[in-house]
C-alpha positions as CSV (number, residue, x, y, z in Angstrom):
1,X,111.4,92.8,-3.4
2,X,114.0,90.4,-6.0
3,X,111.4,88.0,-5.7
4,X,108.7,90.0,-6.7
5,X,110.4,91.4,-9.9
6,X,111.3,88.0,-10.5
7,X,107.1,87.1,-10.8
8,X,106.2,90.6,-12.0
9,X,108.7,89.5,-14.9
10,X,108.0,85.9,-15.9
11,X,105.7,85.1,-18.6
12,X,102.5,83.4,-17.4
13,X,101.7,80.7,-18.9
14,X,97.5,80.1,-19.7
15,X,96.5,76.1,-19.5
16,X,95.4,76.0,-23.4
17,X,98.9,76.1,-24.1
18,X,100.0,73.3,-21.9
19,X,97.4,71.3,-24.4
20,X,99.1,72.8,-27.4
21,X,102.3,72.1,-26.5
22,X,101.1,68.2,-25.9
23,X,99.3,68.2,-29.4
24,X,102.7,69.2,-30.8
25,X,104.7,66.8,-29.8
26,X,101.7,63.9,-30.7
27,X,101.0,65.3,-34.5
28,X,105.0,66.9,-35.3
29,X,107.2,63.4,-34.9
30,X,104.1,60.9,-36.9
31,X,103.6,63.8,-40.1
32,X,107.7,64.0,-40.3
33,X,107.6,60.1,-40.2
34,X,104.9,60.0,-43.2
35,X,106.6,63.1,-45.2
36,X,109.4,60.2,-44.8
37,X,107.8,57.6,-45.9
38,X,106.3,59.3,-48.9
39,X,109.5,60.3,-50.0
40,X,111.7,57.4,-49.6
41,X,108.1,54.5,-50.0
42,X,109.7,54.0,-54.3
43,X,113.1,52.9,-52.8
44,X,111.4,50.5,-50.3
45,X,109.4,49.1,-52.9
46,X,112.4,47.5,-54.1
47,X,111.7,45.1,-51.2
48,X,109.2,43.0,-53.0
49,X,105.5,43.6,-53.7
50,X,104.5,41.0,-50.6
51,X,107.0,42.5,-48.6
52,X,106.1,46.2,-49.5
53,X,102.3,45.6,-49.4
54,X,103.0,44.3,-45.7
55,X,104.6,47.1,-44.4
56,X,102.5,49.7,-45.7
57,X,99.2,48.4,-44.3
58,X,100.4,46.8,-41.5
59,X,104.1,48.3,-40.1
60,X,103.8,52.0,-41.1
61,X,100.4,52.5,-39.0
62,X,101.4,50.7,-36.4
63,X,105.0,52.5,-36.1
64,X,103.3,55.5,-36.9
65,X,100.7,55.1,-34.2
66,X,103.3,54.2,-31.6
67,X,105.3,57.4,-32.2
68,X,102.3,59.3,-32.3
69,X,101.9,57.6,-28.6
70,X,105.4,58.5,-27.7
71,X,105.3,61.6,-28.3
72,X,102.2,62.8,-26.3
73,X,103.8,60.4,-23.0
74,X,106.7,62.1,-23.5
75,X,105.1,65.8,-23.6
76,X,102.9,65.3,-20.9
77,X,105.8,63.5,-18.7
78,X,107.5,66.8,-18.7
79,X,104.2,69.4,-18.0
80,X,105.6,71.4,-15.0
81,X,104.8,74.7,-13.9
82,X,109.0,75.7,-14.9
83,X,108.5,74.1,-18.2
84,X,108.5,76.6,-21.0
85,X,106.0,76.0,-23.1
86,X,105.7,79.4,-24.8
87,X,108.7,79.3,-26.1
88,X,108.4,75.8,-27.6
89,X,105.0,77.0,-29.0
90,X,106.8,80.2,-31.1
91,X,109.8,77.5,-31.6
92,X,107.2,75.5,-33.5
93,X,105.3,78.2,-35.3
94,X,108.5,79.6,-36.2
95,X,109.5,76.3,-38.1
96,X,106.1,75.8,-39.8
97,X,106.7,79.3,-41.4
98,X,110.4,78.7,-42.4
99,X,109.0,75.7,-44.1
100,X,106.2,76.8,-45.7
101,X,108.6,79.9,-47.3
102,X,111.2,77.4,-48.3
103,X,108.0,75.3,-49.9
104,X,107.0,78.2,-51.9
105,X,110.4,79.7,-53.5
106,X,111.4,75.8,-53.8
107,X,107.6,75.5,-56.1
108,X,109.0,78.7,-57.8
109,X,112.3,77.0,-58.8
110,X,110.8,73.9,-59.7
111,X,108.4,75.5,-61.9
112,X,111.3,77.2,-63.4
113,X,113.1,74.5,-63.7
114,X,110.6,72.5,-65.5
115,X,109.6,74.7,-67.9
116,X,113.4,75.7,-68.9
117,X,114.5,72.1,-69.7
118,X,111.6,71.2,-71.8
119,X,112.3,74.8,-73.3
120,X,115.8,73.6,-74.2
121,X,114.9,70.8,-75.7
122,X,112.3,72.6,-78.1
123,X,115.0,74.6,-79.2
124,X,116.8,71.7,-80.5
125,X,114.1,71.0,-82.6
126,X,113.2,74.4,-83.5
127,X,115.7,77.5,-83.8
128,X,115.2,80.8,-82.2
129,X,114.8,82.8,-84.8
130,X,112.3,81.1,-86.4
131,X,110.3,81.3,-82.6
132,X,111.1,84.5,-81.9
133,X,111.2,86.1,-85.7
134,X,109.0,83.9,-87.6
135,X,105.5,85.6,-88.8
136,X,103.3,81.8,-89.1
137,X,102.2,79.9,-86.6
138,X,101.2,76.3,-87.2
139,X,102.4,73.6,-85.3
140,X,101.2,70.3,-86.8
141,X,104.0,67.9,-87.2
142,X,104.3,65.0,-89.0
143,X,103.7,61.9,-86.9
144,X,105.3,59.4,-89.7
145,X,107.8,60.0,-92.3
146,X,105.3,59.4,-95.7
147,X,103.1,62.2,-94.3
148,X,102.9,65.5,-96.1
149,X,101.3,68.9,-95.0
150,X,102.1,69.1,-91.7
151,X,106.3,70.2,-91.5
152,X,105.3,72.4,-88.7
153,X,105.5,76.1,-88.5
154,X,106.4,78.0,-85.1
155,X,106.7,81.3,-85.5
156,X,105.1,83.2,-82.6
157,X,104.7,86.7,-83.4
158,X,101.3,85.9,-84.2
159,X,100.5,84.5,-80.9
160,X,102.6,87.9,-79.1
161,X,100.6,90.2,-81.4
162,X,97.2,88.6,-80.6
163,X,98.2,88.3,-76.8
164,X,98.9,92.2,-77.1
165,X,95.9,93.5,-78.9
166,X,93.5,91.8,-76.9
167,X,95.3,93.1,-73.7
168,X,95.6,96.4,-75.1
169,X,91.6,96.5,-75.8
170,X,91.4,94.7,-72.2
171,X,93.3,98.0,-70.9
172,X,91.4,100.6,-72.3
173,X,88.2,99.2,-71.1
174,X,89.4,98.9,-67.7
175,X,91.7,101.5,-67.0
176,X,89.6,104.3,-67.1
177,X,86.2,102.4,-65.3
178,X,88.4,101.0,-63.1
179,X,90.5,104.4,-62.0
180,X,87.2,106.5,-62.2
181,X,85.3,104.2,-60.0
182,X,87.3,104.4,-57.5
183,X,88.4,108.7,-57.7
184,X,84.5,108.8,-57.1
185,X,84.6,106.3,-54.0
186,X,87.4,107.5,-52.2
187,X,87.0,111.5,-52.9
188,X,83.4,111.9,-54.0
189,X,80.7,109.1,-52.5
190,X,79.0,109.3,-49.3
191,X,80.3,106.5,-46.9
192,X,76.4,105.1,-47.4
193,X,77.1,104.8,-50.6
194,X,80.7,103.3,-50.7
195,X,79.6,101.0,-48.1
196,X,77.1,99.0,-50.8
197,X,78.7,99.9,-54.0
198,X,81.7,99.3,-53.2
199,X,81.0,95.4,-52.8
200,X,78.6,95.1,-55.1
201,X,81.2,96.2,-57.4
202,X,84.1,93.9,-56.1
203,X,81.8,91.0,-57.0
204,X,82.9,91.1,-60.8
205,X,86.3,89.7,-59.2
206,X,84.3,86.8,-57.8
207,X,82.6,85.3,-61.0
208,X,84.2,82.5,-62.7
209,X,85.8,83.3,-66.2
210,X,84.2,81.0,-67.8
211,X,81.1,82.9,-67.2
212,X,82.7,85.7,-68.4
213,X,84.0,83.3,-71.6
214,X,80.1,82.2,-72.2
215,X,78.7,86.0,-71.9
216,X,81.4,86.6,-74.7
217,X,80.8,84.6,-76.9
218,X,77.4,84.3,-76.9
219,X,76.6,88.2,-76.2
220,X,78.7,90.8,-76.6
221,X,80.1,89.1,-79.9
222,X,76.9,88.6,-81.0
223,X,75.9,92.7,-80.6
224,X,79.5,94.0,-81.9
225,X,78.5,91.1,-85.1
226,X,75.6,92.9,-85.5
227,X,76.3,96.3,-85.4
228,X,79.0,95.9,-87.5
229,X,76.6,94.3,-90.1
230,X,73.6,97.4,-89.6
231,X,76.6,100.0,-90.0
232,X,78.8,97.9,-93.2
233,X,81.7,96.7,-91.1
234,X,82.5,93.2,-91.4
235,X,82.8,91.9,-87.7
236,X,83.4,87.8,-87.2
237,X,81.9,86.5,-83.7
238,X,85.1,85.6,-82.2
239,X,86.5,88.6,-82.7
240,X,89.5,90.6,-80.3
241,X,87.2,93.5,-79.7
242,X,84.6,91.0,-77.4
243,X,87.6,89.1,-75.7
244,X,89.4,92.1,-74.7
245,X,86.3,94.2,-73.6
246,X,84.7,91.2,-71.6
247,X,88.4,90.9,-70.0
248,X,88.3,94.5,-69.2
249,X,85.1,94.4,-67.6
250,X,86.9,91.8,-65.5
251,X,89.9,93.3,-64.7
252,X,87.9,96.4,-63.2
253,X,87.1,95.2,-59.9
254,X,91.2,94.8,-59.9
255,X,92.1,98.3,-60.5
256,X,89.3,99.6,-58.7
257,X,90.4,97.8,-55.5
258,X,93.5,98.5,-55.6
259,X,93.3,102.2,-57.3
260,X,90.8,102.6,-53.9
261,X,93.6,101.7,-51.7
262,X,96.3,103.7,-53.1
263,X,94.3,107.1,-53.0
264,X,93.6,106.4,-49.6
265,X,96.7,106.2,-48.6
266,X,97.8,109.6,-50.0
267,X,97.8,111.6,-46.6
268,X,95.2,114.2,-45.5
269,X,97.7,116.7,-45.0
270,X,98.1,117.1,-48.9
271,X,94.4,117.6,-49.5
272,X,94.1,119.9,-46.4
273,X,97.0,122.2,-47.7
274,X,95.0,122.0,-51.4
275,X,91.7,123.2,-49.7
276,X,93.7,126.1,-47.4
277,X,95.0,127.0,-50.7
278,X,91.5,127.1,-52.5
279,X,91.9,125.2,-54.8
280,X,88.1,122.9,-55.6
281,X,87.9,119.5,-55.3
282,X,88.0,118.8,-58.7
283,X,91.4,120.7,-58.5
284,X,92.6,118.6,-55.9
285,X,91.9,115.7,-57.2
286,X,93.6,116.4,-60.4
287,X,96.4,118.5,-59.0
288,X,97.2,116.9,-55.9
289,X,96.0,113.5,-55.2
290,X,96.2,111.7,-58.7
291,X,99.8,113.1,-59.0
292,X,100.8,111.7,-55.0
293,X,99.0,107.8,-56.1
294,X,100.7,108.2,-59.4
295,X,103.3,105.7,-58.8
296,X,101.0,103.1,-56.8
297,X,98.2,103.3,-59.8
298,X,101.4,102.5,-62.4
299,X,102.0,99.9,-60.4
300,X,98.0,98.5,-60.1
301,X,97.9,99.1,-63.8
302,X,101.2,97.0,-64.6
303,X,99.6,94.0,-62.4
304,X,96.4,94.4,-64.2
305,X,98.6,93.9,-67.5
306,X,99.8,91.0,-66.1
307,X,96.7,89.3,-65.2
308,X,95.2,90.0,-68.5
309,X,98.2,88.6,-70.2
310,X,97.6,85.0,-68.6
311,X,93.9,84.7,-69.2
312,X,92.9,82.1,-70.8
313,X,89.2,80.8,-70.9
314,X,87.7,84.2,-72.0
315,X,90.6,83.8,-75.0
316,X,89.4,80.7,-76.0
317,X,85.7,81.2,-76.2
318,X,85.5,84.9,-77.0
319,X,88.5,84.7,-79.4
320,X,89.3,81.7,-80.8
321,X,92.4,79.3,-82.0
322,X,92.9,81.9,-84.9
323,X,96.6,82.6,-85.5
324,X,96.1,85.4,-87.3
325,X,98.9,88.4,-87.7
326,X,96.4,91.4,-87.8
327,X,96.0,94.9,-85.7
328,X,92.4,95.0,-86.7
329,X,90.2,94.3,-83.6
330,X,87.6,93.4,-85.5
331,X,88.9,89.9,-86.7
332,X,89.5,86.9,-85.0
333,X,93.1,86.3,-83.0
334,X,95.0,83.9,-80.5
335,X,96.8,84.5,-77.4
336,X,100.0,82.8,-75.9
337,X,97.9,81.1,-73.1
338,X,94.9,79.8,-75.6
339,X,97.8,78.1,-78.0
340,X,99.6,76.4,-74.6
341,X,95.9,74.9,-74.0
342,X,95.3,73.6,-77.5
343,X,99.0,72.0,-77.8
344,X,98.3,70.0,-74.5
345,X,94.8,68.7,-75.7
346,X,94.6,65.2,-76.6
347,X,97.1,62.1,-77.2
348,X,100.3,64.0,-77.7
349,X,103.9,62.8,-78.2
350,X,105.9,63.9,-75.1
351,X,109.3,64.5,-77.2
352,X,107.3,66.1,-79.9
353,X,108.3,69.6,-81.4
354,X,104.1,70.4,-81.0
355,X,103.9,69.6,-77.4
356,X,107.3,71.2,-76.4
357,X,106.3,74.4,-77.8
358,X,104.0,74.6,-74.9
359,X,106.7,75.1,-72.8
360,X,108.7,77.4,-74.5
361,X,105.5,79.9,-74.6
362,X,104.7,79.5,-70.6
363,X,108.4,80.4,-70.3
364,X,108.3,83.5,-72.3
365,X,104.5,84.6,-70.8
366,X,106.2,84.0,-67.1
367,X,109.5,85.8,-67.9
368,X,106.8,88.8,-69.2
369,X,104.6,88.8,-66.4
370,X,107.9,88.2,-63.7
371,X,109.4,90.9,-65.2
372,X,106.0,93.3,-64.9
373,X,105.5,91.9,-61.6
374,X,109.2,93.2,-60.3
375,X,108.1,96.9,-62.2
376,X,104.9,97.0,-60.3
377,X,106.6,96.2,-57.0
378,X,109.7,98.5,-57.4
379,X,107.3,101.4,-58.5
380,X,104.7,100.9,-55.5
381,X,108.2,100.6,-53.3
382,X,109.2,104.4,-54.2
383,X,106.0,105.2,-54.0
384,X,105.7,103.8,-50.2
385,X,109.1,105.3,-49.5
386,X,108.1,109.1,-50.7
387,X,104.4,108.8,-48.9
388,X,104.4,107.3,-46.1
């Protein structure tokens, strides 16, 4: 009877993993020996460029190939029916996560990193509250010391306001489509109906934005031009109003998806006790449901805010290089992201005051959209806690 609680209790074991286990032990020891080699292959180039040529065409394939070799002799030396191989399976998978984590939030850093000590030096050059405070934007600097005109100017409140207004416009285009769209799908459309709207509405997330930057520019700022000019308003091509309703119509599939998921999620329970009540669908939607997703549709909304923030290539066609300090949606502004691209284009001194102000705007957009990111998530986090 021991003996059979003993089998009824050990893990079986299915062949595939037997080959697993060998093709771990032949790939795992050969990558760790090239991740080696492409981190230490600058120091051995010390060696000479004969010497270094010859061992990395002729010593490193062959060593590599020879542990490769080792390793699956090794792995299948020791298949036995009381190896366990299971367990050195989820050992392995287990490490590849770990390291792929570590990978991430050590990309994170270094992208942190990067930006704050190019940041630092800007601010050498440039003081903070001319950045921060400063109402004129124009970074051309003088490349020689007999040149005249081009001191520099880096005040970027234009560049904040401009980023702001078009995400604003961006907002109130997408918003309400957005949050609509998907009241009717989750409390309203027939599951025939969801089933191909639904997707044919997620597609808008799938087209490029430079699509989105050419049906801008040459479209929709092309009709508000001329409306403007058949009613007496004067309205310039690359004008806020087209960037941030093109970006709106893009950032609906967003909202809608995840607006859609949220309402979902609000239990059945709450709509049942609505209906027992009496209360009309209409009445449940606006009484009960909305205020339950509430939290998770802040949250949706704050991510939207964030991805709008950081576009870029609808900016720059739709909207232009314009650093102009204007609320007026019908003239032409810059964004934050648009200005980063324009001072990295072309043959640019490194050390320059020009090209570090790059830097110091990615900092500030990724401390705005960190910061928006960690409000979205702490508001869907209560949210989860209270519903589910």
């Amino acid at each position: 009877m021991a003996q059979t609680d003993s089998s009824v209790r050990r893990v079986a074991v299915r062949p595939h993993q037997f080959g697993l286990y060998v093709a771990i032990w032949g790939l795992v020891p050969p990558v760790f020996l090239i991740v080696l080699w492409g981190l230490f292959q600058e120091f051995g180039s010390s060696l000479g460029p004969a010497l270094f040529d010859q061992i990395r065409t002729i010593v490193f394939p062959v060593v590599t190939l020879l542990v490769a070799a080792g390793g699956l002799y090794v792995s299948i030396q020791k298949i036995n029916p009381a190896l366990k191989v299971r367990k050195t399976i989820e050992t392995a998978v287990y490490g590849v996560l770990i390291l792929a984590s570590t990978l991430s939030v050590l990309t994170t850093v270094g992208i942190v990193f990067s930006l704050l000590f190019e940041t630092i030096q800007f601010f050498d050059k440039v003081p903070l509250s001319e950045f921060f405070l400063g109402l004129e934007w124009s970074p051309q600097t003088a490349l020689r010391a007999d040149q005249v005109g081009s001191s520099g100017a880096f005040g970027a409140i234009p560049l904040f306001a401009g980023t702001m207004l078009i995400t604003l416009i961006a907002m109130m285009v997408a918003v309400p489509l957005g949050l609509f769209s998907a009241v009717y799908m989750t409390e309203y459309a027939t599951d025939r109906f969801r089933a191909i709207v639904k997707p044919i509405l997620e597609i808008l997330a799938g087209i490029p934005t430079v699509v989105y930057g050419f049906f801008a520019a040459l479209t929709v700022g092309v009709f508000f031009r001329d409306v403007g000019s058949a009613i007496g308003l004067d309205v310039v091509s690359e004008s806020a109003l087209a960037a941030g309703v093109v970006m709106g119509m893009m950032i609906i599939p967003f909202i809608s998806s995840l607006s859609d998921d949220i309402i979902m999620a609000v239990p059945q329970s709450l709509r049942d006790g609505s209906y027992g009540l009496g209360a009309t669908r209409s009445e449940t939607v606006m009484k009960v449901i909305l205020p339950a997703a509430l939290p998770g549709i802040v949250g949706a909304v704050l991510l939207a805010v964030s991805r709008a923030i950081g576009e870029t290539m609808i900016v720059v066609m739709a909207a232009g290089f314009a650093a102009n300090l204007t609320a007026n949606p019908l003239e032409a502004v810059t964004t934050v992201t648009v200005q980063i691209v324009g001072l990295l284009v072309g043959d640019q001194e490194f050390d320059s005051a020009k090209t570090l102000a790059a830097f110091a705007l990615a900092l500030v957009l990724f401390v705005i959209t960190l910061s928006l990111n960690v409000i979205a998530l702490i508001v869907v986090r209560k949210y989860r806690e209270k519903y589910d």
